[in-house]
C-alpha positions in Angstrom: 26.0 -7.5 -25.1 25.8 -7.0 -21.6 22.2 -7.3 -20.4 20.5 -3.9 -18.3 19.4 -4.4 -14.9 16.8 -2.5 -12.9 18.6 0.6 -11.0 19.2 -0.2 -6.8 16.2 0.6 -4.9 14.0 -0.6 -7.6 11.6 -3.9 -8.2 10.3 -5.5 -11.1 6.8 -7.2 -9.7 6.3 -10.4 -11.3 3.6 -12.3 -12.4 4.7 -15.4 -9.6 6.4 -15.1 -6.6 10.3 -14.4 -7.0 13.6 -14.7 -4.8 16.0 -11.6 -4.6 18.6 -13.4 -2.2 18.6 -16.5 0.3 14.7 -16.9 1.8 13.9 -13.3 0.6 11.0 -13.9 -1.0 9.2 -10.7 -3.0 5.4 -10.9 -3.4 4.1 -11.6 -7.1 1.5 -9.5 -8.9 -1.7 -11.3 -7.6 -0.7 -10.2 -4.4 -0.5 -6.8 -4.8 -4.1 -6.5 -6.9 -5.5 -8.7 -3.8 -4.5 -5.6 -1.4 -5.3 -3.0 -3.9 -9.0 -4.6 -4.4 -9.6 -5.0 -0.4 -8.9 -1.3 -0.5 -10.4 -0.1 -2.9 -13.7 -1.6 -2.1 -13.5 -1.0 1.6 -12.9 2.7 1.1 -15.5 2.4 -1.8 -17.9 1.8 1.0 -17.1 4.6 3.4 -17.8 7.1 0.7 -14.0 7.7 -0.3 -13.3 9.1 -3.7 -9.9 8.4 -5.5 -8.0 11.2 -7.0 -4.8 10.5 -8.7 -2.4 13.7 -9.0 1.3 13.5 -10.6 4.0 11.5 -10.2 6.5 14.8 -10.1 5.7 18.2 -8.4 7.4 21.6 -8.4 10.5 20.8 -5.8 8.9 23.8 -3.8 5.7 22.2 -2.7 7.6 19.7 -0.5 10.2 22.4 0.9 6.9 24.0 2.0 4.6 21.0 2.9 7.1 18.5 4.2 9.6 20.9 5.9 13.1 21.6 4.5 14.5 20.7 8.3 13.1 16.6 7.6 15.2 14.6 6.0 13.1 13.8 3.3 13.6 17.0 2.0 17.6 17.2 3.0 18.8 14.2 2.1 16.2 12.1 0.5 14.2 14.0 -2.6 14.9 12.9 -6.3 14.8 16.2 -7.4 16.4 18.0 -10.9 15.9 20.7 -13.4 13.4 20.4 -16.5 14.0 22.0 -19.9 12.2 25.1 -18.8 14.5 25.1 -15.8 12.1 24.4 -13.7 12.7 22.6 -10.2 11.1 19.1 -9.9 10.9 16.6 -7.5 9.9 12.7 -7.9 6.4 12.7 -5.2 8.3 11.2 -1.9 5.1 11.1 -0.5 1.7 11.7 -1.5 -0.3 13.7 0.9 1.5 17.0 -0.5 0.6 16.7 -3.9 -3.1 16.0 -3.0 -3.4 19.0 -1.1 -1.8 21.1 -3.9 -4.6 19.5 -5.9 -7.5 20.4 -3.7 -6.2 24.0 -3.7 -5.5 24.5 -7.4 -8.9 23.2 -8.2 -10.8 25.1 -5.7 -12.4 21.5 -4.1 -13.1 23.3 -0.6 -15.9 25.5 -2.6 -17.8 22.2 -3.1 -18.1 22.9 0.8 -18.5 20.0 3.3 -16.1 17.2 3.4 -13.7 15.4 0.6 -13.1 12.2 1.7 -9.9 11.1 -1.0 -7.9 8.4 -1.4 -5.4 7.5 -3.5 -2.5 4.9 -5.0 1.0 5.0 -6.7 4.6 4.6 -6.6 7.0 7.6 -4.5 10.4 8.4 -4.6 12.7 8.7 -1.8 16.7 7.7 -2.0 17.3 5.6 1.0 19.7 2.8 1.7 17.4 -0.6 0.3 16.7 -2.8 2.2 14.2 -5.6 3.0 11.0 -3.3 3.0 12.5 0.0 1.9 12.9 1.1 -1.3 14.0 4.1 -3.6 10.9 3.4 -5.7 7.9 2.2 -2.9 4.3 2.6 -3.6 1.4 3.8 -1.0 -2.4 3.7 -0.6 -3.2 6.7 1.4 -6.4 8.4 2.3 -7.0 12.3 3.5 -9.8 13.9 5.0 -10.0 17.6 4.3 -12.8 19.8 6.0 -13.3 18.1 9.3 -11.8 18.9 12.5 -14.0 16.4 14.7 -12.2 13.9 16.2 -14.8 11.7 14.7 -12.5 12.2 11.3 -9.5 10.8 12.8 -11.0 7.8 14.1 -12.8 7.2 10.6 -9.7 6.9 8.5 -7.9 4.8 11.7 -10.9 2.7 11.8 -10.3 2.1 7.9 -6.8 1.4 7.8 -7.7 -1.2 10.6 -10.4 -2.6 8.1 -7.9 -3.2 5.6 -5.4 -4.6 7.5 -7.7 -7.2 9.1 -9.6 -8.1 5.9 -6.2 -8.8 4.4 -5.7 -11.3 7.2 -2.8 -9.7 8.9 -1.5 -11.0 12.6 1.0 -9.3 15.1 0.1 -5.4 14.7 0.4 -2.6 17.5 -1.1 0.4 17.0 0.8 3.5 18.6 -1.2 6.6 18.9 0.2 10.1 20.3 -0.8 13.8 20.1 1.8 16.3 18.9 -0.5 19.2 19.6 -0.8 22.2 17.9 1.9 24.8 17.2 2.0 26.3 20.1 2.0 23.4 22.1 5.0 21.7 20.5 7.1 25.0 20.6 6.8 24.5 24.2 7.5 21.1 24.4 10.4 21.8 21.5 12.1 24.1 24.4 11.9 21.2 27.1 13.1 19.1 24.9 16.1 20.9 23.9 16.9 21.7 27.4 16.8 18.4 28.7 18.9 17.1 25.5 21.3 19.3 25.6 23.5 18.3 28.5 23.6 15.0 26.2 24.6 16.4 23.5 28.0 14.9 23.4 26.6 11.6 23.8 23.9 11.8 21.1 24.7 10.1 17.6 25.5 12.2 14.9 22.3 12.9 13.1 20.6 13.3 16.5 23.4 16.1 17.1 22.3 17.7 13.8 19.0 17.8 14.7 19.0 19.5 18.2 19.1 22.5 16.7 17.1 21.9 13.3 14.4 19.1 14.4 15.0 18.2 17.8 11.4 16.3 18.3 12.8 14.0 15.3 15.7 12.6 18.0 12.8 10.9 19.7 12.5 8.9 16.8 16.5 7.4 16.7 17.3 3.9 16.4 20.2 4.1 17.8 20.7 2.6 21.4 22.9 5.2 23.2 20.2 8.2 22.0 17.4 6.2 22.8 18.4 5.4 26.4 18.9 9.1 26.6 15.5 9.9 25.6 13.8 7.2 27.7 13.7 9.7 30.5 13.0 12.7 28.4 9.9 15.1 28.8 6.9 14.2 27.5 4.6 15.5 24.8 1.1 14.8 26.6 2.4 16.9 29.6 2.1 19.8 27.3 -0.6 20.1 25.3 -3.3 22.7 25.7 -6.7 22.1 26.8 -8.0 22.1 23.3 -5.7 19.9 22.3 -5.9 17.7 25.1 -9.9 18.1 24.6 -9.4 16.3 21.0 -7.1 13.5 22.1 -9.3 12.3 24.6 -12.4 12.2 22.3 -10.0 10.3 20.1 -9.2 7.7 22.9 -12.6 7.8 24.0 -14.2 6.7 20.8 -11.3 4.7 19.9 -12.7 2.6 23.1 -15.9 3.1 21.8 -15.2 0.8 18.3 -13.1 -1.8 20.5 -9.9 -0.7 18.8 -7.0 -1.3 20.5 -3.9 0.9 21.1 -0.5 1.6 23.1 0.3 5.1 23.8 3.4 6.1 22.8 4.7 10.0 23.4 7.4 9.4 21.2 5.8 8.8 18.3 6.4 12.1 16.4 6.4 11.6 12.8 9.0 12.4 10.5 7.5 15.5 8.3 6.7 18.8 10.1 2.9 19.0 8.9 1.6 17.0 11.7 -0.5 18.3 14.4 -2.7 16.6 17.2 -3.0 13.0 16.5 -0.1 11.0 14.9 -0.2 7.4 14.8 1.3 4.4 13.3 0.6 0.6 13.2 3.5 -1.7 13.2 4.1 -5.5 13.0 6.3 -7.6 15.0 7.1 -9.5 11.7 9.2 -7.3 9.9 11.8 -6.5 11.8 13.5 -2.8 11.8 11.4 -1.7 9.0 8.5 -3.2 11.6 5.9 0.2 10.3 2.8 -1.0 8.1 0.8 2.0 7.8 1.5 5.9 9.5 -0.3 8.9 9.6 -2.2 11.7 11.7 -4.0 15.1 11.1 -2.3 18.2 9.3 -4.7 21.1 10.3 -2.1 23.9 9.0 -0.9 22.6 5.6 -3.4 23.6 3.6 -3.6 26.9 4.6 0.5 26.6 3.7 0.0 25.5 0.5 -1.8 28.5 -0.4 -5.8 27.4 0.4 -7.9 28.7 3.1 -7.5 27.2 6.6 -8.7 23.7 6.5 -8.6 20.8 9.2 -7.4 18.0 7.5 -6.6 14.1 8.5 -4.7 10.8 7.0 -2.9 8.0 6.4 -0.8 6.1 4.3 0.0 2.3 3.7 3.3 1.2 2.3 2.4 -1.3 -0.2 5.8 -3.0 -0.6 6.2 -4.0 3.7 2.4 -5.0 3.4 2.6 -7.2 0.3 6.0 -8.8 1.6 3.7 -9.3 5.6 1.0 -11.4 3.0 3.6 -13.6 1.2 5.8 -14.3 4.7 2.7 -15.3 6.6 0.0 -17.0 4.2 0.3 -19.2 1.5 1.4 -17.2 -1.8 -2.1 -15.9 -4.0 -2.0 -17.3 -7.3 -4.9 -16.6 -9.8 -5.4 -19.4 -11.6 -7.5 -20.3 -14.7 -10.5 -21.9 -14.6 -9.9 -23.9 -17.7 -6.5 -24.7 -19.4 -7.3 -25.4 -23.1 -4.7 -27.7 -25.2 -5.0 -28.2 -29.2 -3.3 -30.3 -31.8 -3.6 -29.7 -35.5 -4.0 -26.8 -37.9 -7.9 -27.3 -37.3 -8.0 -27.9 -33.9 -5.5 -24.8 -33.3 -7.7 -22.3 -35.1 -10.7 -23.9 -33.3 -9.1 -23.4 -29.9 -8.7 -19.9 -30.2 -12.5 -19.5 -30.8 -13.6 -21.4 -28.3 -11.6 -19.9 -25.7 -13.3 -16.4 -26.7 -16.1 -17.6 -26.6 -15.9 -19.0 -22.7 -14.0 -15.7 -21.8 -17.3 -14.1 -22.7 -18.8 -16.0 -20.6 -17.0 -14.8 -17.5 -14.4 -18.1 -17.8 -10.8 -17.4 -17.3 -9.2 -19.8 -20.1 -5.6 -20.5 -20.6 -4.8 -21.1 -24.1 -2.4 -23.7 -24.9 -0.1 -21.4 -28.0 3.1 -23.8 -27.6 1.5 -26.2 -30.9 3.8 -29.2 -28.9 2.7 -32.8 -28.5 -0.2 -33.5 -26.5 1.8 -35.5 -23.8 3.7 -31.8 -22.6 0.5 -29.4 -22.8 -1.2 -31.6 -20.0 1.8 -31.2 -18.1 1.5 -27.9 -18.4 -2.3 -28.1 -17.6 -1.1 -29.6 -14.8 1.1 -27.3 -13.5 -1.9 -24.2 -14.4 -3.4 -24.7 -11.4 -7.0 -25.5 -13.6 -9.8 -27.4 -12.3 -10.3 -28.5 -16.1 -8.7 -29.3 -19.0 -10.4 -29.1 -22.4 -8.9 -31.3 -25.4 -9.2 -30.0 -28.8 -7.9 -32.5 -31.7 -8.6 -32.2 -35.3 -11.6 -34.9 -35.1 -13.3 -32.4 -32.1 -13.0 -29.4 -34.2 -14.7 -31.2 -37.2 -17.5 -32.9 -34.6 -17.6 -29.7 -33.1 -17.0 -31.8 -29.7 -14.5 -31.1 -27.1 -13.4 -33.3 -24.3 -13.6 -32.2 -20.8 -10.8 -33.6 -18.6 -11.2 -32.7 -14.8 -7.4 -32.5 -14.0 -7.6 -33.5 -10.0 -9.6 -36.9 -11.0 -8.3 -37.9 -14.4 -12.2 -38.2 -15.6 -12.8 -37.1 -18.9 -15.8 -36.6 -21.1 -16.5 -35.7 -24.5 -19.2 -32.8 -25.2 -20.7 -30.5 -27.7 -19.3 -27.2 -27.8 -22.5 -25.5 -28.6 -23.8 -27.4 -25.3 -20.6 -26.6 -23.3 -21.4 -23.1 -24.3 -25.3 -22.7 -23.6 -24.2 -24.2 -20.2 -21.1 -22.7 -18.8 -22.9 -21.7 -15.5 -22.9 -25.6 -14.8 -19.4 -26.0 -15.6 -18.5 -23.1 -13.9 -20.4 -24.7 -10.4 -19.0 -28.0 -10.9 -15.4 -26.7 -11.3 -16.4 -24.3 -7.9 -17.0 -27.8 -6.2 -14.2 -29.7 -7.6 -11.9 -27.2 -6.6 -13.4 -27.0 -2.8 -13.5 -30.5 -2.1 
């Protein structure tokens, strides 16, 4: 019978490191619970609280949040019909469905601010590629209640946290302000006009979206529309002075923290609940799918998703570009046991299995030998572990009650009690610490 494979678009991630064509290499599990930890605990810090909303929404809170002009809502939504003939839609992104949540459960009567974050897989169908996939997760954050600038800096200033605690090189940081609504009608007019005469000349989605989404063109990859933009109007030249009042206290405390940016006026975006700031950070060492993390403040789409006017700012990371960034540019994050414990004999076996328990209570992680094979192919395998030590078991230990330590990078070996070996893990657990730093 013909084995199944995982659908296009999709990823198993696997416990080590695996290939999915010639050099492409696809980060294992460690590394994605290394980047989940960093940021979980660095937005643990800054008072951010996770909420976790569903994975599927009512198809009609991303034609209202998102846009139906975006393309993500065209061309890109999972969406389909339930048994109640109900329309549903697989989450493409995740900043929608937490604002339905802060609505339906009345979180802006808690007054003050909600400082959320979140983590999970989204949905979108796009052509895969390295980077990009149908099924892609996120860690995202939103701020909801604040329109200080002060906000928008915050949750930049984290995602830079992140980013650098995870060791990352080679990142730009683009930052523009898209204004409010009635800045970027005006600026949608100029831009129209000055695109039109081009029209002919534009690629074909770019043509489709002068009339629909026209600030979108500003976002092509292709050559012949981008050259056409170059010289196109831009954004900053039209916002209002409140708007231009907010972007400057951005920049200005931006300064202030010694973050570094480029401004870029055609950085727009590609959903229609953006206002004022919109930013993105981007690494040189991904290519065409170069974007790391993106995201900017939404004042209106609250108040669209049926809540009361709220100012509200985010981001969100894309797990799978950051995790490939990690296992292109470091060496690959293996979580190894401390101990690797081998056995021989119907004694020894059951013995082996007790005292690994009983070191895993003590905070030890202990690989347990199950394969019953000669002694000779469980130290390879010891080997091979990655653990500082090796713990012997025969049938003579297990009556004794001894076990033999064998430190795996020296060869030296020892025999010891158990019941000592037990009452003193905290030395073996310092000595394995040195071992494995020198």
């Amino acid at each position: 019978m013909e084995p199944i494979q995982s659908l296009p678009g999709t990823e198993d991630i696997l416990p080590k490191t695996q290939l999915v064509g010639k050099d492409v290499k696809v980060a294992d599990i460690h590394t994605w619970q290394r980047v989940e930890a960093t940021a979980r605990e660095i937005l643990a810090r800054a008072a951010y609280r996770e909420i976790r909303t569903p994975t599927f929404e009512a198809t009609s809170l991303f034609e209202r949040g998102i846009g139906v002009a975006t393309d993500v809502v065209g061309k890109e939504m999972y969406s389909f019909k339930d048994k109640g003939d109900r329309g549903c839609t697989l989450r493409p992104e995740g900043t929608a469905g937490v604002v339905r949540a802060y609505v339906q459960h009345s979180l802006y009567a808690q007054g003050g601010v909600q400082r959320l974050w979140y983590t999970g897989p989204m949905f979108r169908y796009e052509r895969p590629q390295k980077g990009r996939q149908r099924q892609f997760h996120q860690v995202g954050v939103e701020v909801l209640g604040s329109a200080d600038p002060r906000a928008d800096v915050e949750v930049i200033a984290l995602a830079t946290d992140i980013l650098q605690a995870l060791g990352l090189k080679n990142l730009t940081f683009y930052l523009n302000s898209v204004g409010d609504k009635r800045d970027r009608t005006r600026y949608r007019q100029a831009l129209v006009d000055y695109l039109t005469p081009y029209a002919a000349d534009l690629d074909a989605d770019s043509r489709d979206r002068l009339s629909r989404n026209p600030l979108r063109i500003l976002d092509s990859k292709d050559e012949k529309t981008q050259a056409i933009t170059a010289a196109a109007p831009s954004i900053l030249d039209y916002l209002g002075p409140d708007s231009k009042r907010h972007f400057d206290q951005v920049l200005s405390q931006l300064n202030a923290l010694g973050i570094a940016y480029e401004l870029n006026p055609r950085l727009v975006r590609g959903l229609d609940y953006y206002t004022h700031t919109a930013f993105e950070i981007q690494s040189s060492d991904l290519g065409a799918q170069a974007t790391v993390c993106g995201g900017g403040r939404y004042d209106g789409l609250v108040e669209e998703l049926g809540g009361p006017a709220t100012p509200a700012v985010g981001w969100a990371i894309g797990l799978e570009r950051l995790t490939l960034l990690l296992e292109t540019l470091q060496q690959p994050i293996m979580a190894n046991p401390d101990i690797y414990l081998v056995s021989r004999g119907e004694q020894a076996e059951a013995n082996a299995l007790q005292l690994a328990q009983k070191l895993r209570h003590q905070g030890l992680t202990v690989e347990l030998d199950l394969s019953g094979s000669a002694f000779g192919k469980q130290f390879k395998r010891a080997d091979r572990s990655g653990a500082a030590v090796c713990l012997v078991l025969g049938d003579d230990e297990a009556i004794q009650g001894t076990v033999q330590i064998k430190w795996l990078a020296s060869g030296e070996q020892t025999s010891c009690p158990q019941a000592d070996l037990l009452r003193d893990a905290a030395s073996l657990r310092q000595q394995m610490a040195t071992a494995q730093s020198s």
